[in-house]
N, C-alpha and C positions, 0 to 999 in steps of 0.2 A: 368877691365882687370888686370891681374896679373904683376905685377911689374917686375920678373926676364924676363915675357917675355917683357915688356918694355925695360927693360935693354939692354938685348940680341937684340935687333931689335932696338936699338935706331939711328940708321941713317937714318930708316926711318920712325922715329915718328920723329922726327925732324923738318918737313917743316911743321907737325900738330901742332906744339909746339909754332914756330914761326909766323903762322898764328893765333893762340889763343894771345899769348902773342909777339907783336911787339917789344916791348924794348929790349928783349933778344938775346946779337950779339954772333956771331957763337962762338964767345972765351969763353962766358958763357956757350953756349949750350955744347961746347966741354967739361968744367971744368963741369957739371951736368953729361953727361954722361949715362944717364937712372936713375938716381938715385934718389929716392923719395924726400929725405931727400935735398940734391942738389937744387936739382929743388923750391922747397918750398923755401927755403932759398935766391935765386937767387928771386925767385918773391916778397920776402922782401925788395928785396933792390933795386929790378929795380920801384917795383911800392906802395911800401909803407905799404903793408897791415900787419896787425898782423902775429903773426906766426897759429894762430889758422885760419884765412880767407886764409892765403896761402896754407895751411893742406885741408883746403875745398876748394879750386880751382884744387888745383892737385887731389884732389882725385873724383869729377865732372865731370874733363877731363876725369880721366883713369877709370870712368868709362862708360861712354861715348862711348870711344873704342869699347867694346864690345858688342856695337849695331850696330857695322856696319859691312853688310857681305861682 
């Protein structure tokens, strides 16, 4: 899935976001924002992973998306 339309529709990838990754409280998800870079980063520090396993988790999910009609 294309990222500005993540962005643009991020309230409601949201509850996808936070069923994938539970660590993540809404104050985080608000400070992400849609935002690739955000998000990656935010799963650095809630659950440990490298920046390069973060890079391949968000980009897994969002692509992901785009199988669902």
């Amino acid at each position: 899935m294309n990222w500005d339309r993540i962005e643009g529709n991020w309230k409601q990838f949201r509850g996808n976001v936070r069923e994938k990754w539970g660590k993540l409280t809404d104050d985080q998800l608000d400070v992400i924002g849609g935002k690739r870079e955000q998000l990656a980063g935010k799963l650095q520090e809630a659950y440990g992973y490298s920046k390069d396993q973060a890079e391949r988790e968000v980009d897994a999910w969002a692509s992901g998306l785009g199988d669902r009609s």
